[in-house]
Backbone bond lengths (Angstrom), bond angles and torsions (degrees), N, CA, C in turn:
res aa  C-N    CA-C-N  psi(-1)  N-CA   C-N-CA  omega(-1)  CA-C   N-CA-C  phi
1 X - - - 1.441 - - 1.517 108.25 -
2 X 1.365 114.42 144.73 1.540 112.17 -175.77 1.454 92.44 -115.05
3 X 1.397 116.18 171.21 1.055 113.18 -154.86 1.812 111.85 -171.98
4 X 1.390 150.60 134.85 1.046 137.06 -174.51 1.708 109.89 -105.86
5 X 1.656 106.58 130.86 1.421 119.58 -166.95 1.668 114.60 -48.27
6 X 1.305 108.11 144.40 1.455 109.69 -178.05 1.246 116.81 -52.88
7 X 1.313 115.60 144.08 1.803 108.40 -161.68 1.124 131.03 93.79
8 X 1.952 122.71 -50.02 1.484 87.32 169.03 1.184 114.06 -130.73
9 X 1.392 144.60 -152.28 1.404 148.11 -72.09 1.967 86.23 -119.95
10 X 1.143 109.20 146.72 1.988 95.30 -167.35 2.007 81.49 -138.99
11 X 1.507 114.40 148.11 0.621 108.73 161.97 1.464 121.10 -151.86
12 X 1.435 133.00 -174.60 1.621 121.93 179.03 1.706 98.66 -106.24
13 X 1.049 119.05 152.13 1.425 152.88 175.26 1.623 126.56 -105.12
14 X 1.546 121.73 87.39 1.720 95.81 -156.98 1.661 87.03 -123.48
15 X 1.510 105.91 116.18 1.447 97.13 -166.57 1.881 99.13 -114.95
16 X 1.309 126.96 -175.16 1.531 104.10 168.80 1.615 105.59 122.15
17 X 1.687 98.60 -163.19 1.560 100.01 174.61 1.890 96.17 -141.56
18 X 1.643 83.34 70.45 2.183 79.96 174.98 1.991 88.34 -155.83
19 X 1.223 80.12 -176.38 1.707 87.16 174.40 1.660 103.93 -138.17
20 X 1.650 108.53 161.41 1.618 107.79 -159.84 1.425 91.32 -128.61
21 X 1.479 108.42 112.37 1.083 140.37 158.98 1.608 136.11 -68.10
22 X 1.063 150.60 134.76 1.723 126.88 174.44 1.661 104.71 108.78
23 X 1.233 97.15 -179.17 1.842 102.59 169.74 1.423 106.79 -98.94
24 X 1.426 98.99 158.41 1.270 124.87 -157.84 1.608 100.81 -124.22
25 X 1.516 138.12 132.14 1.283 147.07 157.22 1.016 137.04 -100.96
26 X 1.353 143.17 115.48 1.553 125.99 -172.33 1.731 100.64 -109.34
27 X 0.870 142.10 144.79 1.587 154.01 139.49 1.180 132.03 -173.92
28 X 1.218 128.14 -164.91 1.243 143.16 -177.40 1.442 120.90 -4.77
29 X 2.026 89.20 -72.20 1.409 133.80 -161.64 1.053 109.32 -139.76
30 X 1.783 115.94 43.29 1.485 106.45 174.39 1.739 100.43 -102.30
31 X 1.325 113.74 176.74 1.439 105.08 171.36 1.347 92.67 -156.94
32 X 1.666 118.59 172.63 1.842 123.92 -171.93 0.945 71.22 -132.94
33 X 1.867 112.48 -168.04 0.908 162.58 139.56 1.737 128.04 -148.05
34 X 1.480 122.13 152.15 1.115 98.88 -177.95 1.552 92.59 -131.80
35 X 0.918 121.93 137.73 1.763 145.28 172.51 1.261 124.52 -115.76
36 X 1.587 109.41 95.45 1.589 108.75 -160.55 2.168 102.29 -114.07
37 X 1.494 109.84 110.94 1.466 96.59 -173.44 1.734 107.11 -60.09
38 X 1.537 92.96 -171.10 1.314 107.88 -169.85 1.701 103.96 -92.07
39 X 1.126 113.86 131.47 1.156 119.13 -167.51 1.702 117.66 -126.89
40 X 0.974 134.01 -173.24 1.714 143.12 -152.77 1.791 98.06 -78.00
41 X 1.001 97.38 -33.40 1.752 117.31 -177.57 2.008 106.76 -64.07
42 X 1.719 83.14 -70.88 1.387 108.68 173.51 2.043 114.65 -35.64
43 X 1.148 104.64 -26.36 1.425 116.99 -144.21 1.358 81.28 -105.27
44 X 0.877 155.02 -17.79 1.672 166.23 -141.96 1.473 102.25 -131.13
45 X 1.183 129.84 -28.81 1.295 124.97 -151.34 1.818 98.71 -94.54
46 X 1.472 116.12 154.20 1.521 117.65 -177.65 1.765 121.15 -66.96
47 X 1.108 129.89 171.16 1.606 114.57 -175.27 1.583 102.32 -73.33
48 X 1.568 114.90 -31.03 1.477 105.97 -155.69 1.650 81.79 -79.28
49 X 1.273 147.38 -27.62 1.618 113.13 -154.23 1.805 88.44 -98.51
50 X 1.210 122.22 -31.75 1.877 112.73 144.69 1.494 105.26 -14.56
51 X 1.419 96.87 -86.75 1.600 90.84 -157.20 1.440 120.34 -63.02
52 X 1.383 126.59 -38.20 1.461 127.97 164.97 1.969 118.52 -40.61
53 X 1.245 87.59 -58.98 1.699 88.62 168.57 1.684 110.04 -53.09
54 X 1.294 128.02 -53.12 1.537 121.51 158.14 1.284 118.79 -41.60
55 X 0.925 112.78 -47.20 1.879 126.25 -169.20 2.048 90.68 -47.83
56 X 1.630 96.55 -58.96 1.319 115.23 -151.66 2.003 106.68 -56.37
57 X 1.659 87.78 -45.68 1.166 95.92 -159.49 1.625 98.71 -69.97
58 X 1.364 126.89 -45.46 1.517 130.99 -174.15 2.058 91.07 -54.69
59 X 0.900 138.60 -45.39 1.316 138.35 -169.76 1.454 92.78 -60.66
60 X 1.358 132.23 -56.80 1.362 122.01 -171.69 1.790 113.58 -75.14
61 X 1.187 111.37 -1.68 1.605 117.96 -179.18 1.685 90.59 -62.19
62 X 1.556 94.04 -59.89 1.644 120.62 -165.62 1.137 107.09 -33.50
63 X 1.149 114.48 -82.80 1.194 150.66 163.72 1.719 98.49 3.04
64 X 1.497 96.30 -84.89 1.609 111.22 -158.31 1.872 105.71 -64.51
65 X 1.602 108.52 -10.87 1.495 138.76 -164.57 1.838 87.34 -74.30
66 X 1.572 116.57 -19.90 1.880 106.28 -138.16 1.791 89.49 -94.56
67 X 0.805 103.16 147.78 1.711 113.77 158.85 1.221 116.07 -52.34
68 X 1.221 137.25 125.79 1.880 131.84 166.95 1.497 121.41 -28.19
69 X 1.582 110.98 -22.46 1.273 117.59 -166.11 1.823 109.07 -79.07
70 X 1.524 84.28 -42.01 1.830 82.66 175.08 0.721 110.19 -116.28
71 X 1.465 140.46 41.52 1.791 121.92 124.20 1.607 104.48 -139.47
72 X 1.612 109.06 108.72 1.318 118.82 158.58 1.665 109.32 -34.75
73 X 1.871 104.77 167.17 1.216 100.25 -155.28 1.002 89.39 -113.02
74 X 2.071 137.52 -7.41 1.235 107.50 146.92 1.668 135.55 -78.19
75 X 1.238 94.48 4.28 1.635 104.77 -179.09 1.321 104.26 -64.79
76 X 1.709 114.32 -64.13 1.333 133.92 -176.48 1.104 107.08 -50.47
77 X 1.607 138.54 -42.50 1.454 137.59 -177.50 1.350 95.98 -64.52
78 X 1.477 125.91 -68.33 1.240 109.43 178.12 1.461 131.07 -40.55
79 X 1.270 130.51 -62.71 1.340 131.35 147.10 1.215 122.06 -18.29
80 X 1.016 113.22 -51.61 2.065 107.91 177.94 1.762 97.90 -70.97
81 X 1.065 132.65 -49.85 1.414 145.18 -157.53 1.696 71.08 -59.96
82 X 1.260 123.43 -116.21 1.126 126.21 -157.12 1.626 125.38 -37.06
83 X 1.372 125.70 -28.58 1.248 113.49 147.40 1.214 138.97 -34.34
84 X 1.325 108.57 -37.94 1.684 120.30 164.80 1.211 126.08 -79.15
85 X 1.174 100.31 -38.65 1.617 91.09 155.55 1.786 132.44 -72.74
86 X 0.891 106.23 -2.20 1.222 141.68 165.00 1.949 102.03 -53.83
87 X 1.409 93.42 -87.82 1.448 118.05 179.98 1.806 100.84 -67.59
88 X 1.062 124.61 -40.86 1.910 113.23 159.22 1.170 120.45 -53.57
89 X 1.105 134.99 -15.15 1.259 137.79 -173.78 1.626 139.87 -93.80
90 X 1.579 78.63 -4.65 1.778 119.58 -145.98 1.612 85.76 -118.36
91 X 1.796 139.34 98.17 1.419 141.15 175.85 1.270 96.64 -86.19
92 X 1.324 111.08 157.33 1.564 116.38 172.36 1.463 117.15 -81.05
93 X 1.266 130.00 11.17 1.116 114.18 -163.97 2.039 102.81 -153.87
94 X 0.524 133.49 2.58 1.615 158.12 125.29 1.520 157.59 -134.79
95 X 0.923 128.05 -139.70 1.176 133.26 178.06 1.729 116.27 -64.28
96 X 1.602 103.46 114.85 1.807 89.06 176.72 1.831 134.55 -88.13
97 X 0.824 106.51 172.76 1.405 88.63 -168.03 1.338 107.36 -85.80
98 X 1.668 102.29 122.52 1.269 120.00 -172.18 1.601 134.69 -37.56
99 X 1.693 95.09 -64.97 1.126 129.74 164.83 1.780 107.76 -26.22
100 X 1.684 106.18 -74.15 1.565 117.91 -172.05 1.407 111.06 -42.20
101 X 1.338 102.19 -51.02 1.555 123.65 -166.66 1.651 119.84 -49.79
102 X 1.829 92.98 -58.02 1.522 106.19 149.03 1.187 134.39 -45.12
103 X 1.432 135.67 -63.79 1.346 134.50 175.16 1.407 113.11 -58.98
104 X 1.478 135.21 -26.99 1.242 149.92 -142.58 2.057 79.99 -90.62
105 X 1.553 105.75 -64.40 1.327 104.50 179.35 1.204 127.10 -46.87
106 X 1.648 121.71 -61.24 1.689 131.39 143.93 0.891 105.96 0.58
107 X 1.711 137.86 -64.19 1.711 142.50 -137.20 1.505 79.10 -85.48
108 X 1.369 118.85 -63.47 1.093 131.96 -150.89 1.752 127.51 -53.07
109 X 1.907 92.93 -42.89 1.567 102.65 179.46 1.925 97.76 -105.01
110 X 1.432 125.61 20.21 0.928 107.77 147.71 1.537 110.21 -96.10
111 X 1.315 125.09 -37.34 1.293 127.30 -152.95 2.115 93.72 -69.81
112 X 1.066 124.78 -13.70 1.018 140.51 -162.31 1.775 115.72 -107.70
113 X 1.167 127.20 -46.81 1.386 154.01 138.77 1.553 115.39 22.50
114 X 1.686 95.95 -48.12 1.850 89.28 170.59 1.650 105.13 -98.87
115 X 0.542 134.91 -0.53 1.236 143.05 160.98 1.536 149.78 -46.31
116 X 1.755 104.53 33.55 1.088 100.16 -138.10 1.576 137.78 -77.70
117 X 2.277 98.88 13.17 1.270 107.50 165.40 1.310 127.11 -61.29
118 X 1.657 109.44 -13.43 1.317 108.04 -146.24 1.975 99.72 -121.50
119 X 1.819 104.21 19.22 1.268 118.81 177.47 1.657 116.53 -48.55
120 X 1.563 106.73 -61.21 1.525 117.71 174.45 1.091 116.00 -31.72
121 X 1.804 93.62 -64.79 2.192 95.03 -160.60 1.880 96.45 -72.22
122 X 1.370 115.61 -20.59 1.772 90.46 170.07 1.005 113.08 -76.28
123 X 1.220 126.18 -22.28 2.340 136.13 173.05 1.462 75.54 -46.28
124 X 1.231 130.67 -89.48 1.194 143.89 -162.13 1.554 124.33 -15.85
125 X 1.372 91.29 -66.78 1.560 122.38 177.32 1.715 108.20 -39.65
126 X 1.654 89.86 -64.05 1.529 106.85 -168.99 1.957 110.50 -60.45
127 X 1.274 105.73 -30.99 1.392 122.25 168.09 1.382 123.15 -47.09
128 X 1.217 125.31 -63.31 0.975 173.22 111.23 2.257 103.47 15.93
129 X 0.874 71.02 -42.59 1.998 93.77 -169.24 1.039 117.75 -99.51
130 X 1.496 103.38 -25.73 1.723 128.17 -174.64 1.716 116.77 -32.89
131 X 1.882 104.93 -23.64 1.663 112.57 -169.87 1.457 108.76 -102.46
132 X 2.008 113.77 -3.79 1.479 98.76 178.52 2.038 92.05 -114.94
133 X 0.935 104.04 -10.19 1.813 113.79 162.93 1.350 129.02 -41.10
């Protein structure tokens, strides 16, 4: 789990194609999640950008799963940053742009790299990506 040091400035991050409704907590030991069903869009969309958006989201389970110790919290910012671009890159209705998709991963399995609980779900990731790669 990444996390911002006691004291300063904490904030939420809502990246994607949904909107965030409800109250929101920042501290210590708070944690979100966001759970978005499958929808008319969703149902339209190809298996590979399906599974990449899975790919993405199980990587951020991980992620938030890790102890402070192994993943710095600018690592993790980076990592989330490019995850979303990840999922920005990704239109509902064709082909995504290759290019983004690629570098977006790059950011992603470098920013991630020492890390070596979190080897699989980037196997995963990169799997997953294998068609804009």
């Amino acid at each position: 789990m990444t996390g911002t040091p006691a004291g300063q400035d904490r904030g939420i991050h809502v990246s994607g194609h949904g909107t965030f409704t409800g109250n929101a907590q920042t501290g210590d030991h708070s944690s979100a999640t966001f759970t978005s069903g499958a929808g008319a869009a969703d149902a339209e969309q190809s298996a590979e950008i399906v599974r990449l958006r899975e790919a993405v989201e199980a990587l951020r389970a991980r992620i938030r799963d890790l102890d402070p110790a192994e993943l710095s919290a600018a690592e993790g910012t980076a990592a989330e940053s490019a995850l979303a671009e990840v999922e920005d890159a990704l239109p509902d209705e064709g082909e995504a742009g290759q290019g983004r998709v690629r570098n977006a991963f790059f950011t992603v399995a470098g920013a991630l790299a020492s890390v070596a609980s979190l080897s699989e779900s980037v196997r995963a990731l990169r799997d997953a990506a294998a068609p804009w790669l």
